[in-house]
C-alpha positions as CSV (number, residue, x, y, z in Angstrom):
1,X,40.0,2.9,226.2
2,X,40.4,3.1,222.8
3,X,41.9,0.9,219.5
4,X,43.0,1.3,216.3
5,X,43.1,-1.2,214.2
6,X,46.7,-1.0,212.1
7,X,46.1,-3.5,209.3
8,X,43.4,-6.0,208.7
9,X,40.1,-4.3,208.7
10,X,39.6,-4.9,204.9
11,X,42.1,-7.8,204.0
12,X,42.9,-11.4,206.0
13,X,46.3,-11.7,207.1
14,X,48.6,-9.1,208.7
15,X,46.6,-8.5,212.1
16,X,47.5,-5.6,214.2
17,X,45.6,-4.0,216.9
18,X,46.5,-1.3,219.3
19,X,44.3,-0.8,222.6
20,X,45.8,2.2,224.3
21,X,43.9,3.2,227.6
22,X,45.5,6.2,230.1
23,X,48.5,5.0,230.5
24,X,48.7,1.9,228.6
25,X,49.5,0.6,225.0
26,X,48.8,-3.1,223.8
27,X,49.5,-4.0,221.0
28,X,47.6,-7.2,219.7
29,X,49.4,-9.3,216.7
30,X,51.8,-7.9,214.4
31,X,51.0,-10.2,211.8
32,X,52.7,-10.5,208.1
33,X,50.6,-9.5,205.4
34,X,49.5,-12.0,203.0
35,X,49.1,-9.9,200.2
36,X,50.1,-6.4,198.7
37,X,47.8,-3.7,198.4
38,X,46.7,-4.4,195.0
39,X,46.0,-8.0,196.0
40,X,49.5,-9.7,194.4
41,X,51.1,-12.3,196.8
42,X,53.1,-10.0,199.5
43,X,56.9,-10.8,199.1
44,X,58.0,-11.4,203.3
45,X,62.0,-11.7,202.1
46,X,61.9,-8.2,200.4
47,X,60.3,-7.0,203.7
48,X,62.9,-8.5,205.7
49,X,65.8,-6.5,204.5
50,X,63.7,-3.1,204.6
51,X,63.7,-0.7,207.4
52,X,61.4,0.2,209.9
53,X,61.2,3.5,208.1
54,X,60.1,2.6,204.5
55,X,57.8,-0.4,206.3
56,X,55.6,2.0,208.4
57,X,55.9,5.0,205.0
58,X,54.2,1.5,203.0
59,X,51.5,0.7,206.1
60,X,53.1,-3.0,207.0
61,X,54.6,-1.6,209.6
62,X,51.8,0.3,212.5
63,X,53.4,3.8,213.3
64,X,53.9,3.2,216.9
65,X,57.1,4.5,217.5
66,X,57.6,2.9,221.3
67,X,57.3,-0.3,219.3
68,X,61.1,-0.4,217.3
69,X,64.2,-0.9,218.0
70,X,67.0,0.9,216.5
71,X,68.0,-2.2,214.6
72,X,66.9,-4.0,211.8
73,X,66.1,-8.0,212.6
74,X,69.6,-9.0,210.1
75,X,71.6,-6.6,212.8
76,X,72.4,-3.6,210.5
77,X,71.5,-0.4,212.1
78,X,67.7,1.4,210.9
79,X,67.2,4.6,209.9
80,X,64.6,5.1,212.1
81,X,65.9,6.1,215.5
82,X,64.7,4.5,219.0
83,X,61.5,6.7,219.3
84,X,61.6,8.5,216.5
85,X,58.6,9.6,214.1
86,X,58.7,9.6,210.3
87,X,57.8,13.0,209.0
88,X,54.2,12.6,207.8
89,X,53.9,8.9,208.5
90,X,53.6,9.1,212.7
91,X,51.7,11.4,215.1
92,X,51.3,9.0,217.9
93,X,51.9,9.1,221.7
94,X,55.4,7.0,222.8
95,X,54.9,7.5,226.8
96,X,52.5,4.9,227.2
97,X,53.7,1.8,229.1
98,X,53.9,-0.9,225.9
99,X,53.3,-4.7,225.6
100,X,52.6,-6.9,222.3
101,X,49.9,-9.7,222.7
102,X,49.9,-12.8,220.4
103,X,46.9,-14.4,219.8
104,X,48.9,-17.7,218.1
105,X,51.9,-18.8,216.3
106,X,50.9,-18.5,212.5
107,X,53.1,-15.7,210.2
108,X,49.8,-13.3,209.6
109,X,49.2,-12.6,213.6
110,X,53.3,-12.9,214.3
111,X,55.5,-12.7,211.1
112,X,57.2,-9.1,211.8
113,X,58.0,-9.4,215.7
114,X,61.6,-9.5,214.3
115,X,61.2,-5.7,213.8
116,X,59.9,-5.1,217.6
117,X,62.2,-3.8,220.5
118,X,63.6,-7.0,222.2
119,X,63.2,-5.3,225.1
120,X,59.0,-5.4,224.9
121,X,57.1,-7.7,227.0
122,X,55.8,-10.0,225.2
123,X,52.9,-11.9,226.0
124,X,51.8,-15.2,224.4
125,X,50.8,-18.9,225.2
126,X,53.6,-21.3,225.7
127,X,52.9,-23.5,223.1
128,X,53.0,-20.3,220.9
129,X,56.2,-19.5,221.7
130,X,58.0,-22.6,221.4
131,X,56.4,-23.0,217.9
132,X,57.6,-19.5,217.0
133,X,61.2,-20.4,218.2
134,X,61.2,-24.1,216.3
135,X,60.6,-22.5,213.0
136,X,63.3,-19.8,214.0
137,X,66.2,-22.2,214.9
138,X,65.6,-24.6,211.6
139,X,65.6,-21.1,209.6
140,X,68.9,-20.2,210.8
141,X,67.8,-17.4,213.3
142,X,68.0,-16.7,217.2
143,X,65.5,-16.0,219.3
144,X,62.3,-14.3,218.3
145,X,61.3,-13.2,221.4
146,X,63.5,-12.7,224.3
147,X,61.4,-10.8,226.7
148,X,58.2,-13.6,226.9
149,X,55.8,-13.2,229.6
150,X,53.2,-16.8,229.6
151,X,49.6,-16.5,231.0
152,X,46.9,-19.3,231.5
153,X,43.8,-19.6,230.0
154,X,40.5,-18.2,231.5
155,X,43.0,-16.6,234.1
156,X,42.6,-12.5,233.8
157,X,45.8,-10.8,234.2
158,X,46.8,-7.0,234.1
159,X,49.8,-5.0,232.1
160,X,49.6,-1.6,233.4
161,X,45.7,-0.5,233.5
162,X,44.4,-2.7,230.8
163,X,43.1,-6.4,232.3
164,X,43.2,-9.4,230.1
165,X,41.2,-12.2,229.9
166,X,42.6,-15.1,227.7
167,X,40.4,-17.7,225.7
168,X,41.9,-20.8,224.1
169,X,40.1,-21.5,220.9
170,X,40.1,-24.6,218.6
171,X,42.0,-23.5,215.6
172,X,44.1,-25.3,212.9
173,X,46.9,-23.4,214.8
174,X,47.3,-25.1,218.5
175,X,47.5,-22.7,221.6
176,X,45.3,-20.4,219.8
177,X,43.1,-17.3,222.0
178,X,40.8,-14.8,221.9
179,X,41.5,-12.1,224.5
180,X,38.9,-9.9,226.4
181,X,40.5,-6.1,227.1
182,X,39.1,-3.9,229.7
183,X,40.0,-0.3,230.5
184,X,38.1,2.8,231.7
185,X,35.0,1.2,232.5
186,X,35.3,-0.4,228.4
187,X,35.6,-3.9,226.9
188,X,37.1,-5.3,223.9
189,X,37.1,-8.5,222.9
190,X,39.4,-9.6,220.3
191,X,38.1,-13.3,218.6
192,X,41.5,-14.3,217.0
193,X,41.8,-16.8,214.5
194,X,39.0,-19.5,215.4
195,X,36.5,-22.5,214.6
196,X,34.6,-25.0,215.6
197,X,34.8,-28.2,213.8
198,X,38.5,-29.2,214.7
199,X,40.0,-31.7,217.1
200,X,39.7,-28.9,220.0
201,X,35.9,-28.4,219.0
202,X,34.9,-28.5,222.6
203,X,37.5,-25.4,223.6
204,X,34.7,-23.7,221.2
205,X,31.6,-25.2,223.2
206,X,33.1,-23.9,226.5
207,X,33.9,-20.3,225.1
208,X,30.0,-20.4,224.1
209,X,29.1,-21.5,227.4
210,X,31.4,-18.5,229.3
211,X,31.8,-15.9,226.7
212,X,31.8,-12.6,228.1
213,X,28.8,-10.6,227.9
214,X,27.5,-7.2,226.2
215,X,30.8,-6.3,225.4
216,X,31.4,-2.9,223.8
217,X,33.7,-3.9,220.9
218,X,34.0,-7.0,219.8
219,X,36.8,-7.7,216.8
220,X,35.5,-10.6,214.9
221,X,37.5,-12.7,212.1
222,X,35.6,-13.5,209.2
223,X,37.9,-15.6,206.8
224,X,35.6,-17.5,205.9
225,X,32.4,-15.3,204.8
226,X,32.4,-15.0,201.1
227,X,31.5,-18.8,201.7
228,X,28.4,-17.8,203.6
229,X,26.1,-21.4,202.9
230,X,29.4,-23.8,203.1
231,X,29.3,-26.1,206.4
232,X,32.9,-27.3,206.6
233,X,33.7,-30.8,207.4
234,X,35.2,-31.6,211.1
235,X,38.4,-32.9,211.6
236,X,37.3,-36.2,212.4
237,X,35.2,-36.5,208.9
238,X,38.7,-36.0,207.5
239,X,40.1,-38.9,209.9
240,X,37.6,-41.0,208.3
241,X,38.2,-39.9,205.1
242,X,41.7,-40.5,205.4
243,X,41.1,-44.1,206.5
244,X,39.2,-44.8,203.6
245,X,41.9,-43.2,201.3
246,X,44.4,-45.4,203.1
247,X,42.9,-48.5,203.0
248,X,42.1,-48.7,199.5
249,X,45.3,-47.1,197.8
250,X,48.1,-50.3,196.7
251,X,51.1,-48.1,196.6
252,X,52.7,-45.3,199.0
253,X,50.8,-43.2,200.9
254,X,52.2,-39.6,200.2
255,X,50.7,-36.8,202.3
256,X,51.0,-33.0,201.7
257,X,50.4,-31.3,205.0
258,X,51.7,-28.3,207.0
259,X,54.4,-29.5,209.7
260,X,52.6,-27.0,212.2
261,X,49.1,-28.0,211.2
262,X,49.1,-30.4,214.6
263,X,45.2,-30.9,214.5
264,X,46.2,-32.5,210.8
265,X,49.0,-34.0,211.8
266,X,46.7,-36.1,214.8
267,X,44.2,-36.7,212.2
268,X,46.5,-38.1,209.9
269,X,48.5,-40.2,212.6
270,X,45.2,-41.8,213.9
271,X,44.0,-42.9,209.8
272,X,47.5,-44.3,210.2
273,X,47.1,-46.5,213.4
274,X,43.7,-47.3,212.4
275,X,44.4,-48.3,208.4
276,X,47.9,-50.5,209.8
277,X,50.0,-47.8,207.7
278,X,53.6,-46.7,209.1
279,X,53.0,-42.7,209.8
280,X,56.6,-41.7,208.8
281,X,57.4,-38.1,209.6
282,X,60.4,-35.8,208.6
283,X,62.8,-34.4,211.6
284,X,61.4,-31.5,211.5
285,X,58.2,-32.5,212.2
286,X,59.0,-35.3,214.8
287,X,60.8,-32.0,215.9
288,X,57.8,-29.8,216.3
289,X,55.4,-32.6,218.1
290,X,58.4,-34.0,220.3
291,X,58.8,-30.6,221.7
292,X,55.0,-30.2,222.4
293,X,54.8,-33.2,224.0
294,X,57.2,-32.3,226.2
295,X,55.1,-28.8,227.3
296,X,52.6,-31.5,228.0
297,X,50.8,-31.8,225.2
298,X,49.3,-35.2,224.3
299,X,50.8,-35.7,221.0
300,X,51.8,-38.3,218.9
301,X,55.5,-38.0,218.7
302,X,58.7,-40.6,218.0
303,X,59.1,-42.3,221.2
304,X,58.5,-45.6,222.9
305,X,54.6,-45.1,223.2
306,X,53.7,-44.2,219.1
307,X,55.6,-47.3,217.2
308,X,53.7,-46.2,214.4
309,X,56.0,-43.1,214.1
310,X,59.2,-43.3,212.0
311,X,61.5,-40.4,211.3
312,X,63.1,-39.5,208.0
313,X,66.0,-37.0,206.9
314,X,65.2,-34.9,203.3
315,X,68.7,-34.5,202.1
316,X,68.0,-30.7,201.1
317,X,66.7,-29.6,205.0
318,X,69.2,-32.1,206.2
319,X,72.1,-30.1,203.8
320,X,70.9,-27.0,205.6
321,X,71.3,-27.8,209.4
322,X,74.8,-29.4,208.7
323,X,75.7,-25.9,207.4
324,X,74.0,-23.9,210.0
325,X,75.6,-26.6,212.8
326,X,72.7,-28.2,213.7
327,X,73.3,-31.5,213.1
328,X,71.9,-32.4,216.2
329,X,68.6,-31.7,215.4
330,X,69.2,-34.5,212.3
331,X,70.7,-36.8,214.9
332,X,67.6,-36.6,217.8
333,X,65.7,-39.1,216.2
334,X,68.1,-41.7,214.8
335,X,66.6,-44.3,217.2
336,X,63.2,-44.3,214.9
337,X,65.2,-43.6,211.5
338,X,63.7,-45.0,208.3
339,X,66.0,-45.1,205.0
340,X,64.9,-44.2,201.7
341,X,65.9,-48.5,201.1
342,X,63.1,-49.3,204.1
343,X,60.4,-46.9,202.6
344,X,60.8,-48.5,199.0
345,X,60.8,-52.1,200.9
346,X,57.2,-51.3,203.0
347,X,56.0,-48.7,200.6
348,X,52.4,-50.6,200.8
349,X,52.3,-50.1,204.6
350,X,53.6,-46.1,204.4
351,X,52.2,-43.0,204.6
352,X,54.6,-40.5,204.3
353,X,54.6,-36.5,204.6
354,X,56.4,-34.6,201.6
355,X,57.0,-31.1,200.7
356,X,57.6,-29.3,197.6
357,X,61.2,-29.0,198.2
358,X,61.7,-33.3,198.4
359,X,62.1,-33.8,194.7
360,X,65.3,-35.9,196.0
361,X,63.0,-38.3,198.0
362,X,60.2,-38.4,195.5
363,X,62.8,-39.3,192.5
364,X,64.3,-42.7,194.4
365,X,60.7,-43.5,195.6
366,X,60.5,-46.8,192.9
367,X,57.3,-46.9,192.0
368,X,54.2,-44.5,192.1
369,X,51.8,-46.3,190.2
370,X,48.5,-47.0,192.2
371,X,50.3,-44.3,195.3
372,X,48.1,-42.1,196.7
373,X,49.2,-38.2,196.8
374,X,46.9,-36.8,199.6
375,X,46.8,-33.1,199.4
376,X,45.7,-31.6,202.9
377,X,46.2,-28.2,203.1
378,X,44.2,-24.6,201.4
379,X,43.7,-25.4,197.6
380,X,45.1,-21.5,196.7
381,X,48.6,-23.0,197.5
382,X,48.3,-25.2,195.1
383,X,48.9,-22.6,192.6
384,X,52.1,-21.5,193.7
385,X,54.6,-22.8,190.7
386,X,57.0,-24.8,192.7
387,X,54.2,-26.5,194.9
388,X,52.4,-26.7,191.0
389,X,55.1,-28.8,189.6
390,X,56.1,-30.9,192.7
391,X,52.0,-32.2,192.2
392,X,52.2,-32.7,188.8
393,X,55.8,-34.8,188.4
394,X,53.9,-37.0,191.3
395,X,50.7,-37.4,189.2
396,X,52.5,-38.1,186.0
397,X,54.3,-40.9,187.6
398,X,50.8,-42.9,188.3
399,X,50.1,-41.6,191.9
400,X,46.6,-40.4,192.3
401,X,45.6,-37.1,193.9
402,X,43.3,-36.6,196.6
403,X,42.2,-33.3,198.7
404,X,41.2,-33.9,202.1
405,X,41.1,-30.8,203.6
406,X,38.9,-28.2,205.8
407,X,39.3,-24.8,206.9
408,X,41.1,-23.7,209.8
409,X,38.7,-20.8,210.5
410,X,34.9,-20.5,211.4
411,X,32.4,-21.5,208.7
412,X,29.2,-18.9,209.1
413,X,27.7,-21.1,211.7
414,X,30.4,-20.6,214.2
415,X,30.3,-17.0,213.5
416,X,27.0,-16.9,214.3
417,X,27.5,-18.9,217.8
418,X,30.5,-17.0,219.1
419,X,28.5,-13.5,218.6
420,X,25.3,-14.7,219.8
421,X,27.4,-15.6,222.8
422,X,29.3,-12.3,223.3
423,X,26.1,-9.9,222.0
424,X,28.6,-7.2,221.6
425,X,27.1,-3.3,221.4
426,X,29.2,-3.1,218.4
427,X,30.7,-5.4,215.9
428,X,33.8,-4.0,214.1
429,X,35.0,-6.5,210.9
430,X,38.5,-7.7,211.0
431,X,40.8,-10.6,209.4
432,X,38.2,-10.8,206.2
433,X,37.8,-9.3,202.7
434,X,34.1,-9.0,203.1
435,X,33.9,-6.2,205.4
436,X,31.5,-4.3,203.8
437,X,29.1,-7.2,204.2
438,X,29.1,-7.9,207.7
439,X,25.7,-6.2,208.4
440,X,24.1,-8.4,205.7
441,X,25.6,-11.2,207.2
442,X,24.7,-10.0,210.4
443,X,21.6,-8.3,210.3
444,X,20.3,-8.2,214.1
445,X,24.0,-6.5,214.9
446,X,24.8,-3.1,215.1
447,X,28.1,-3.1,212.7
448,X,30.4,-0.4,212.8
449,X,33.4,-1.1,210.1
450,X,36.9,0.7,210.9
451,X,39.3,1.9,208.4
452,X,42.8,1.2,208.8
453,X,44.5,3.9,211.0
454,X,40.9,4.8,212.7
455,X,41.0,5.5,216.1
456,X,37.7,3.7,217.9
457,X,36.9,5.2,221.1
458,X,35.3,8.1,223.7
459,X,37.3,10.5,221.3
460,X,37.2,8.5,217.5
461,X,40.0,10.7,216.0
462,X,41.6,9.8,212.6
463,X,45.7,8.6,212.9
């Protein structure tokens, strides 16, 4: 067995692994990159025009020819044929049985699936998927993936020779995993996105109890490194932070959070029920928790059973699903509908999730002075011009800013649990900038750090 790892050794974001044994190609996350080469904010619309080509001549695509379809994901046909091989960009094998393996739903581990073969098995949590697909049908777009194949967690399952093992792990992402590979007499095991101080902090407890031992490879995220000393805060410190926030603020509550941040969204939800504030969600969100719920997942969601929960309709979002004929999905949750009239009415007892693109719904909000603006998601985003002047027409308007926030990856502790656990013969760096660092952060490890495009294996070879 061997792996090459396609993007990500040297940069977070834009994950992609391929684990080929005899027979057998896996291909783990085809993550969007986060940022260009020369660190400036990657552009993901320019991307989504280009071909397959000109994306694997830049690197965001991997060369792995069995992986493409002859299309590009708007319909119009590529200039790359079914199988064929750049001159000078791709010298790989295409007979090898092929599968893609997603390790969770955020854009960096999935974001350019739309370029795979529709055809591919895909396999990824169910949770995943339907996340995937929710932010696909409210951008306009079909299916993501048509060909899904589900597993369980813990359960080991085979695609061709390779066996894998899949490991839920808390993450700010739900339905997140780790995956153990094996082939050939080898092991790899793959640690995802991951921490250890969220909602699901005990799904990291029991990986530490079960991890898989003395594992060849081990492919370890480390976000969250250059912050080596920093112990994050849990997600329940947050909870109580939030409560506090709640309680003391006289005006509207206004809370700037991720709609697919659900260990946030709980957090915030139970500040609500415990501070006597009305959680009041947009459609899209009451969207993404309704349909979890309904995988099983014990969520708070619009519905006889969470009072607490009212439902909104931002005119822009709500503009775009009447064009795309969607209307039903601004309809689904009229029963729990709160007007703009209603909000103004209890704004003491609100607390109420915005984006950057509701300067409707923030301009008729009456009165900001003594409102709380509650920003809840990484500081970097901040700095983003239209989330920059979204904050600031808030704050000039009275409403003080608060960040209650922690990182959805492993702070250094966790790092330190999860290898201790696995006590992998080699560690190989991936999903970090500090690559180069490992083996000072990890002294007692024997680090090996892979260049993008190296082959890892019985036979290392360059790609």
């Amino acid at each position: 067995m061997t792996f090459t790892i396609h993007r990500g050794a040297n940069e977070i974001g834009g994950t992609c692994v391929e684990v080929c044994s005899a027979t057998t190609r896996i291909v783990l996350d085809i993550g969007m990159p986060l940022v260009n080469a020369d660190g400036s904010r990657f552009d993901s619309a320019k991307a989504a025009g280009a071909s397959v080509h000109d994306l694997i001549k830049e690197k965001i695509l991997p060369c792995i020819p069995a992986l493409y379809t002859a299309r590009r994901p708007n319909g119009r046909p590529d200039i790359l044929p079914l199988g064929a091989r750049p001159e000078g960009t791709c010298n790989l094998p295409k007979d090898k049985e092929t599968a893609l393996l997603i390790s969770h739903a955020h854009q960096d581990h999935y974001g350019l699936i739309g370029f795979i073969d529709k055809k591919l098995p895909v396999y990824i949590g169910r949770a995943s998927h339907k996340l995937i697909e929710v932010s696909a049908i409210f951008a306009g777009k079909g299916p993501v993936i048509e060909n899904p194949r589900y597993f369980n967690t813990y359960e080991p399952f085979h695609f061709g020779d390779i066996e894998i093992t899949p490991y839920i792990m808390d993450h700010a992402c739900c339905d997140a995993y780790a995956f153990l590979l094996s082939a050939g007499g080898r092991t790899l095991f793959y640690s995802g996105d991951f921490r250890g101080h969220g909602r699901k902090w005990n799904r990291f407890n029991k990986f530490i109890r079960i991890a898989p031992k003395n594992v060849d490879y081990m492919l370890m995220e480390g976000t969250t490194l250059a912050r080596e000393e920093q112990r994050f805060p849990s997600e329940q410190r947050l909870e109580t932070q939030c409560v506090e926030t709640l309680k003391e603020t006289k005006g509207i509550s206004l809370i700037f959070v991720s709609g697919q941040n659900i260990d946030r969204l709980v957090t915030i939800f139970r500040a609500c029920r415990r501070s006597g504030r009305i959680f009041v969600i947009d459609f899209y969100i009451a969207h993404v928790l309704s349909e979890l719920a309904g995988l099983g997942y014990r969520v708070p969601h619009p519905s006889p059973g969470y009072p607490e929960i009212r439902v909104f309709s931002p005119m822009l979002l709500a503009k775009r699903m009447r064009r795309l004929k969607k209307d039903d999905l601004i309809d689904r949750f009229a029963e729990y509908a709160i007007s703009m009239e209603e909000i103004n009415k209890k704004a003491k007892s609100i607390a109420m999730t915005v984006r950057s693109s509701m300067k409707y719904e923030i301009e008729k909000i009456q009165n900001l002075s003594g409102a709380a603006l509650i920003y809840s998601m990484w500081e970097g985003y901040k700095e983003e011009t239209g989330t920059e002047k979204f904050i600031s027409n808030i704050t000039k308007r009275g409403a003080i800013l608060k960040s209650i926030h922690t990182s959805g990856h492993a702070d250094y502790n966790a790092l330190k649990k999860m290898l201790d656990a696995v006590q992998p013969k080699q560690l190989i760096p991936i999903h970090t900038a500090e690559s180069g660092n490992y083996q000072k952060f990890f002294p007692d490890s024997r680090v090996r750090q892979a260049a993008d495009g190296e082959t890892v294996g019985a036979e290392s070879k360059k790609t």
